[in-house]
N, C-alpha and C positions, 0 to 999 in steps of 0.2 A: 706366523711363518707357515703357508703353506707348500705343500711337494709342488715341483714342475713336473714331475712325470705322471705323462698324460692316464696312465693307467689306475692310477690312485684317485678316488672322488674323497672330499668329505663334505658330510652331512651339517652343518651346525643349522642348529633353532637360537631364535634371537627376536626379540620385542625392538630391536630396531628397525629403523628405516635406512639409512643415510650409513649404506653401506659401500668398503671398496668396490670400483667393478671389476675388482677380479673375482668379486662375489656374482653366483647366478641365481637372482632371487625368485623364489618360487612362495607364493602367497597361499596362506591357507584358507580357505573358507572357512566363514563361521556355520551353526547349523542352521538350515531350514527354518523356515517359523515351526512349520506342522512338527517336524521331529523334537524342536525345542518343548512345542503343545504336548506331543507324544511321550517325548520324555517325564514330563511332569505328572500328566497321568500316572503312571507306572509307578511315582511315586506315593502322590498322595489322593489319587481315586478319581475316576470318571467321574463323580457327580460333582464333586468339587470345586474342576473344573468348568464342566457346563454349565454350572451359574455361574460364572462371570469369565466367561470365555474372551470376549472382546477386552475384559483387564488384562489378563492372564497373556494374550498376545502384545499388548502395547509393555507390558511389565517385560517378556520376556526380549522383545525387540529395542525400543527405547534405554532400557535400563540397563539389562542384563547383557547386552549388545549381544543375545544368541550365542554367547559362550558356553558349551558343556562343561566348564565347572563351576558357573554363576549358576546356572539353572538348576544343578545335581545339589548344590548347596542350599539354593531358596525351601527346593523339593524336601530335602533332610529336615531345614528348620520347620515347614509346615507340618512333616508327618509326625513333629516331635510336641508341635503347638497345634492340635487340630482344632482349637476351638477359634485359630485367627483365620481371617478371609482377606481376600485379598487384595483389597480395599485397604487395610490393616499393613498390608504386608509392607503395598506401595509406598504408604506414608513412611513405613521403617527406614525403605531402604535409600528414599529421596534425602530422609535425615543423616543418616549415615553417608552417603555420597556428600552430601553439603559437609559435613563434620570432616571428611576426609580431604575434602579440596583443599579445608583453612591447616589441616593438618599436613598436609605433605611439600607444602610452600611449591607447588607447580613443578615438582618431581616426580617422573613418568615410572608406576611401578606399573603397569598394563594398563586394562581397560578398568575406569572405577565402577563399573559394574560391580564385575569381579570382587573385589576391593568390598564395595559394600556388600557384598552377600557373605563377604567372610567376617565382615563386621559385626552386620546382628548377629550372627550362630556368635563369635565372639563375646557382645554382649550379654549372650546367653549363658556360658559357661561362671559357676562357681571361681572365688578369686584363688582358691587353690590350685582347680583345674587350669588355670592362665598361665599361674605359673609353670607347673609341667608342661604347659606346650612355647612359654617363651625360652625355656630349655630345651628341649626339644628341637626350638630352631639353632640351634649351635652346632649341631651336628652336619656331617655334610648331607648333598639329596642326594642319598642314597636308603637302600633298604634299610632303618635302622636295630638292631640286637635289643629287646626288650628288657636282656637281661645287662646291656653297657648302660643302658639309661638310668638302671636299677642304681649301678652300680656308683654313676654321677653323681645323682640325688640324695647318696648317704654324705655327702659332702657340703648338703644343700640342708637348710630347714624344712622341706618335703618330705612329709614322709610315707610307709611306706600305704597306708590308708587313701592318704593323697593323691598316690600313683596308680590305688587301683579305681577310684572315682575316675581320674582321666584318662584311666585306660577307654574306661566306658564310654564317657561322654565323647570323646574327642573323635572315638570310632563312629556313634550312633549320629552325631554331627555333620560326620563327614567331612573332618577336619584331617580325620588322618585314615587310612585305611589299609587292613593285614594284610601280606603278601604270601602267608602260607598258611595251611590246616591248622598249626597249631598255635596260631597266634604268637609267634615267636617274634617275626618282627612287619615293622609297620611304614609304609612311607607317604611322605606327606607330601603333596603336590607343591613344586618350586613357587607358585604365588601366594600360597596359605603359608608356605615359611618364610617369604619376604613380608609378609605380615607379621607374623612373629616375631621376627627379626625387630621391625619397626617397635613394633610394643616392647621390647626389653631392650630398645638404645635408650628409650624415654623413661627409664629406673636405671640412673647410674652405677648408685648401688646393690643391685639386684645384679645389673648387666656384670659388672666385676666380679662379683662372688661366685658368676654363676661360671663366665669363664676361669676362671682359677679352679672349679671343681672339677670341668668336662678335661683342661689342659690336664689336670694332675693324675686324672685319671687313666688317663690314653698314655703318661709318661712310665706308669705302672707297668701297665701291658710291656712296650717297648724295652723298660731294664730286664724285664723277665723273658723276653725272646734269647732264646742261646744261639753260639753261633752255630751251632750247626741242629737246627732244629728239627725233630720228625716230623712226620706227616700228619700226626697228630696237632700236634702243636701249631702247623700250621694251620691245619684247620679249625682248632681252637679261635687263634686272633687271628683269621682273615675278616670276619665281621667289625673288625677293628680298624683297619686298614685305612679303608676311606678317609675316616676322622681323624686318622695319627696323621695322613699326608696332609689334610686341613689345617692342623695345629700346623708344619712344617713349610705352607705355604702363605699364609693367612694369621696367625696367631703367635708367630715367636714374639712379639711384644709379651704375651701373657705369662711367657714363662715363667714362674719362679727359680731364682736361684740359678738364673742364665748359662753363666760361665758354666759352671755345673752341668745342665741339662740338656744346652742347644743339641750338644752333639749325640746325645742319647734320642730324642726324634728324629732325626735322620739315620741312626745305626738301626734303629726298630724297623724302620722299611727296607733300609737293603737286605737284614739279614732274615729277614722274609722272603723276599726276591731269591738270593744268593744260595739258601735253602733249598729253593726250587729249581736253583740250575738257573737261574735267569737271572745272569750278570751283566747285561747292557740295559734292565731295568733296574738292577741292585744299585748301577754306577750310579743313576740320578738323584738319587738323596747324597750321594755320596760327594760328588762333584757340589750341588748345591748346599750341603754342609760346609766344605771349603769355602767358598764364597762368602756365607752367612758371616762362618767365624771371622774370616779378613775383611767384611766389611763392617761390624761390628764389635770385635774386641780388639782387631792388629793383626799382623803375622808374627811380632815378636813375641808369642806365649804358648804355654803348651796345648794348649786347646787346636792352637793351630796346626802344629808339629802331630798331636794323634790324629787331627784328621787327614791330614794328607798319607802317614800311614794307615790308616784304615782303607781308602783307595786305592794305597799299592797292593795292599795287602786280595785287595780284590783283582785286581790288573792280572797277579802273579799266577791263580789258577785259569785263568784266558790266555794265556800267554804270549799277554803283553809285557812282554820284559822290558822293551823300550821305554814303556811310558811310566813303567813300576819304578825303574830306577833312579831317576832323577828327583822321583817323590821320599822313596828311602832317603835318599841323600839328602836332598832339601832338611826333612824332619832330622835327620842325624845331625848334621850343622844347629839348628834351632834348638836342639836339646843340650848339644855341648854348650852352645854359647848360653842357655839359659842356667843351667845346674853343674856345668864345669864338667871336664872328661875324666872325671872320675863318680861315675854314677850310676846304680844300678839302670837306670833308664836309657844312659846311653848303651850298655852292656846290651840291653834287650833290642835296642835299635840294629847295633853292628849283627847283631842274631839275625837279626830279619833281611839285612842286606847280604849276609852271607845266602841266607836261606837261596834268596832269588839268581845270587852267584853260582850256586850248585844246581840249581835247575836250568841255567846255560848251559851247565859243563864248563863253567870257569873256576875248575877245583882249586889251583894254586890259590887265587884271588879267597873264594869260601874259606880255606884252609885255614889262612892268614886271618879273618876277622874271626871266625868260632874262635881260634885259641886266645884272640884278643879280647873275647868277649868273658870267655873262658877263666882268663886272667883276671878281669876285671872284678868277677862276681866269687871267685874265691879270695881275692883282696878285700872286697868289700863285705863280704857277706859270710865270709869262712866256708872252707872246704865241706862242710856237711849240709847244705842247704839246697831246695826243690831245684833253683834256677841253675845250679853248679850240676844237678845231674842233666836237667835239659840242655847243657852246654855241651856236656861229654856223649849225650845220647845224640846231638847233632854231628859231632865228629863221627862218632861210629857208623852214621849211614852213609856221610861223604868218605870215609875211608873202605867199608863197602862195595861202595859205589865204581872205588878207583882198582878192587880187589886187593886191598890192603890190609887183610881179613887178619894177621898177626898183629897190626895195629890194633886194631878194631876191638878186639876180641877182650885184651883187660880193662879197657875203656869202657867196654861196655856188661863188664864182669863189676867193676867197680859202682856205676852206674848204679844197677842192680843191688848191692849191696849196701847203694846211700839211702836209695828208695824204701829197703827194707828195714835197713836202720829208724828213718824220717816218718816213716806213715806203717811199716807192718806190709805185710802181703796182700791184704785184700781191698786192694783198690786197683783204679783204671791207669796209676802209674806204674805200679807193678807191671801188670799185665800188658801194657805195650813193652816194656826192655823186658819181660818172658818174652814177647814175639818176633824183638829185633834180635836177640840173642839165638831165637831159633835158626830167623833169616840168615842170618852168618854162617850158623853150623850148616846152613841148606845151600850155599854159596859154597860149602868148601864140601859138597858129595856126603857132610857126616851125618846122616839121614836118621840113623837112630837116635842121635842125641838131639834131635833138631823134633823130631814127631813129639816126646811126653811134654815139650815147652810148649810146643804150637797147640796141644788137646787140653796143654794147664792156661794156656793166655784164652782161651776161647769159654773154658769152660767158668774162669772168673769175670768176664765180661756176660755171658748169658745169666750171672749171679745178683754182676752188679747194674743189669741194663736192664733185665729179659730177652727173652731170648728173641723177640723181636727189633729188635733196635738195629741201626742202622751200620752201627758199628761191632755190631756181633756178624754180619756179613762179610764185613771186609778180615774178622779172623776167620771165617770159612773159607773164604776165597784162600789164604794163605796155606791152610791146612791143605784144602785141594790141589793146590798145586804142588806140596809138599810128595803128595801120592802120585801126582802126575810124574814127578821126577824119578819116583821108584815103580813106575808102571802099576801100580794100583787103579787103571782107570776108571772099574765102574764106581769106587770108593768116592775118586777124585768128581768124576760126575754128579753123584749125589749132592757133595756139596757145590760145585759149580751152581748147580740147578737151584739149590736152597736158597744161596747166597744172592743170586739174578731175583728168585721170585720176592724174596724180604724187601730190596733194594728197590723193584717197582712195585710193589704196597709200601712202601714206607716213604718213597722220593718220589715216585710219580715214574712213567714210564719213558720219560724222555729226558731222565736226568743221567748228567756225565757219568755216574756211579754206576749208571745202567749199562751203559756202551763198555765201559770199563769188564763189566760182569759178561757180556755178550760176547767181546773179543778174548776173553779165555775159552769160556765153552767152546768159543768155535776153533781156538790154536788146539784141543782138548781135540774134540770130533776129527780134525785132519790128522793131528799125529797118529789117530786110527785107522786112516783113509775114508773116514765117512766127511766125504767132500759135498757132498750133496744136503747134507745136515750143518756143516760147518757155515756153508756157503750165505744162504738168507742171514745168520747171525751177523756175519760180518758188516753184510748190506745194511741192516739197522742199526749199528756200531758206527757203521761212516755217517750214515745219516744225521743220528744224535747229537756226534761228535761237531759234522760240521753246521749244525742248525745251534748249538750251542756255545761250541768255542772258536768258529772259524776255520774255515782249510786247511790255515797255515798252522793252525797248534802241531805242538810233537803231538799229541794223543791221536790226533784226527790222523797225519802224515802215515801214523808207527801201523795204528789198522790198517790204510791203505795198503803198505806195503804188504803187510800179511796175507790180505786177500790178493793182493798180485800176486806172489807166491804162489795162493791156491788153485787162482789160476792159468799158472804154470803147467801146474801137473794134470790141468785136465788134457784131455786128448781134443782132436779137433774136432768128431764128432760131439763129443761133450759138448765145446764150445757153441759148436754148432745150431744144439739142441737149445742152450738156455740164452742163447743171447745175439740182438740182428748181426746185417753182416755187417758193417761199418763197425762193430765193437769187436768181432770177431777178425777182422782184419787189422788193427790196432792192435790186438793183444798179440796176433802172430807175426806184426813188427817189431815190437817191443823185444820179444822171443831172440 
């Protein structure tokens, strides 16, 4: 499927011929003879070649078809075998070409130049060394992590002596080659692993064991990704990435334990994605996880039902509430009909439907399932239980929300008290109903009882997270604006500032978390009158917002308007100064 818009080129390489003509085929040369002659020099020495210089050109031409990585290959195995000539070499590789012809049954994997020059160094290698590099091709072509290979091979009879022989040979070979200073990772040119490949379809058993060790591997990573992962952790398993989308496009046959697992290789990459703020790449495992399970297990099972919530679930902070809802619903249907309406599962479902209800502003509609949800989980589960307090701490923000702050308040007094009962104080559920419990008191002006919650929620989350974590910002943020309400503001600043800097180190600088952090500071700097400071913040707030969630989001809308606002209050020369006249005449319509 390619764009129609003419602005857009793509590039693809391809060993075919007989392609669409909406393809525009541009041909590569192969190299020169001289440069082919030159290259080999360089490798294994002017005198070398000067005696038999006229082989050395027919070898390189004829055989090698002047491909730079037939010739960089022959060159390796020579400078490894200096006592063969090339006389020697020829006979090799004419063997090796005939051996490959009867072996590929007339199956175009390149040039068999190519093909045999990867052959002999192949013949060359220990049958250890073979191994590691028919594992090796399982991976995708990409740079691969020396330490994920590590990590396959303990699943394999290879061990770890095993891997450091092929680390060596396969490098000095020319089979694979480092991509940075510290040999960390390595990659192998796409016809030396279609090689590979070949040589472990032809050990069945080798081939099997070996993919059930790389899939079980990469599923490991994937259940250990959280959903909301730092910066860290991304950068952890992005080396990983490649090969979990491998398994996920190429490999679900391999899975162990299917039902189980499919959906955990597609959750591993979105919540990768989603982590970074990049939820129209999160969606595509997501959406092809759907598929996967309805074409492979049914729609009638729960497999199918989490995945289509795990899609809404992502739709909700883009807000697309259109397309969130009809997937809650679908999955709430499929959960009743499968386990009956009375079931903690369904209780968790109408939670999530309510959830996306209150993010409309369809409080009646939210109201109505929390307490049905509500209901459910202290029938089933009895009144003192985790999910019975996340039911009650849902009310309390939808009542909140609606300034129903007498509502609210023994709901989320109670809350508090099931949490303390259930788990003790020093944990992260604590510490969020200390924070909502603050929000409340800061909703109804009672400023002093709302500050020792907000400095106690912040100071157990720096305990239980460090203090860098991602969610130790968003209790800054709460605090700062706590001081912003009682005119505190270079207090409130401070943590504005803290909160913004944690949030791009820890998400990256163009994540929704950011914009979020950037449109306080800057409502922060105007209620000062420093418009001029406020003013860039916002500019990169909208930017974020709409390169991430679209125009139409409320988050993107809500900035806008604040920066209309601000500039409102400028004066006309102000306008004047920072912006043409066409924006400048706009904004004095608007006016």
């Amino acid at each position: 499927m390619l764009p129609k818009d003419s602005r857009i080129k793509i590039l693809v390489t391809t060993r075919e011929r007989c392609l669409s003509t909406e393809f525009e085929s541009i041909a590569l040369d192969v190299l020169p003879l001289d440069k082919c002659v030159e290259l080999l020099t360089k490798i294994v020495g002017t005198a070398k070649v000067e005696q038999e210089k006229a082989l050395v050109e027919q070898i390189c031409h004829e055989i090698l078809g002047r491909l730079t990585l037939a010739v960089e290959l022959v060159g390796e195995y020579l400078a490894k075998n200096r006592h063969l000539k090339f006389s020697h070499l020829r006979d090799k590789l004419n063997l090796a070409h005939t051996a490959l012809t009867k072996e590929r049954n007339h199956r175009d994997y390149g040039h068999l130049g190519v093909a045999a020059a990867i052959k002999i160094s192949w013949d060359d290698l220990s049958s250890a060394v073979q191994k590691v590099a028919i594992l090796l091709s399982l991976f995708a072509p990409v740079a691969i992590a020396w330490t994920l290979l590590e990590d396959t091979a303990k699943s394999t009879e290879i061990t770890e002596s095993e891997l450091e022989e092929a680390r060596g040979q396969l490098d000095n070979s020319h089979l694979m080659q480092p991509v940075d200073e510290d040999y960390s990772f390595y990659r192998i040119h796409p016809l030396v692993r279609e090689f590979f490949q070949q040589q472990l379809q032809e050990i069945p058993k080798i081939n099997s064991l070996y993919r059930c060790a790389f899939v079980e591997t990469l599923l490991t990573i994937a259940e250990n990704i959280p959903q909301t992962p730092t910066r860290e952790i991304i950068a952890a398993v992005t080396p990983a990435i490649p090969h979990l989308q491998l398994v996920s496009q190429t490999m679900l046959d391999d899975i162990p334990n299917l039902e189980d697992n499919l959906i955990q290789v597609f959750l591993g990459v979105a919540l990768f994605y989603k982590g970074q703020g990049e939820y129209d790449l999160a969606a595509v495992p997501l959406t092809k996880c759907c598929e996967e399970i309805q074409s492979r297990l049914g729609e009638n099972n729960l497999y199918f039902a989490s995945s289509l919530n795990n899609l809404a679930l992502l739709y909700k902070p883009q807000g697309r509430y259109a397309e969130a809802e009809p997937l809650y619903k679908r999955s709430l249907s499929l959960i009743k009909q499968l386990l009956g309406e009375n079931h903690p599962s369904v209780a968790t479902s109408v939670n999530n439907l309510a959830l996306l209800y209150q993010c409309q502003g369809r409080y009646t509609e939210a109201e109505s399932l929390y307490k049905h949800s509500l209901s459910l989980r202290e029938q089933l589960l009895g009144e003192n239980h985790l999910d019975v307090a996340q039911s009650l701490n849902n009310l309390v923000v939808l009542y909140e929300y609606q300034g129903r702050y007498a509502e609210a308040e023994p709901l989320c007094k109670r809350c508090l008290s099931l949490i303390e009962q259930l788990l003790g104080e020093n944990n992260l559920y604590f510490a969020t109903i200390l924070n909502n419990l603050a929000e409340l008191y800061r909703f109804q002006g009672r400023y002093a009882e709302a500050e020792p919650l907000s400095k106690r929620c912040l100071s157990l989350k720096e305990q239980l997270l460090g203090e860098n974590h991602p969610d130790v910002a968003q209790s800054l943020n709460n605090l700062a604006f706590l001081y912003q309400c009682q005119g505190k503001y270079a207090e409130a600043e401070l943590l504005y500032k803290r909160s913004l800097s944690l949030r791009e180190q820890r998400l990256g600088e163009n994540h929704p978390s950011v914009a979020k952090s950037l449109n306080n500071l800057a409502v922060l700097y105007e209620s000062q009158g420093r418009y001029a400071e406020a003013e860039p913040l916002y500019v990169r707030a909208i930017a974020i917002y709409q390169e991430r969630l679209g125009e139409n989001h409320p988050h993107t809308q809500k900035v806008r308007q604040n920066f209309m606002i601000l500039l409102s209050r400028l004066s006309d020369e102000e306008l004047q100064q920072r912006f043409p006249d066409e924006i400048v005449n706009l904004l004095k319509s608007i006016r």
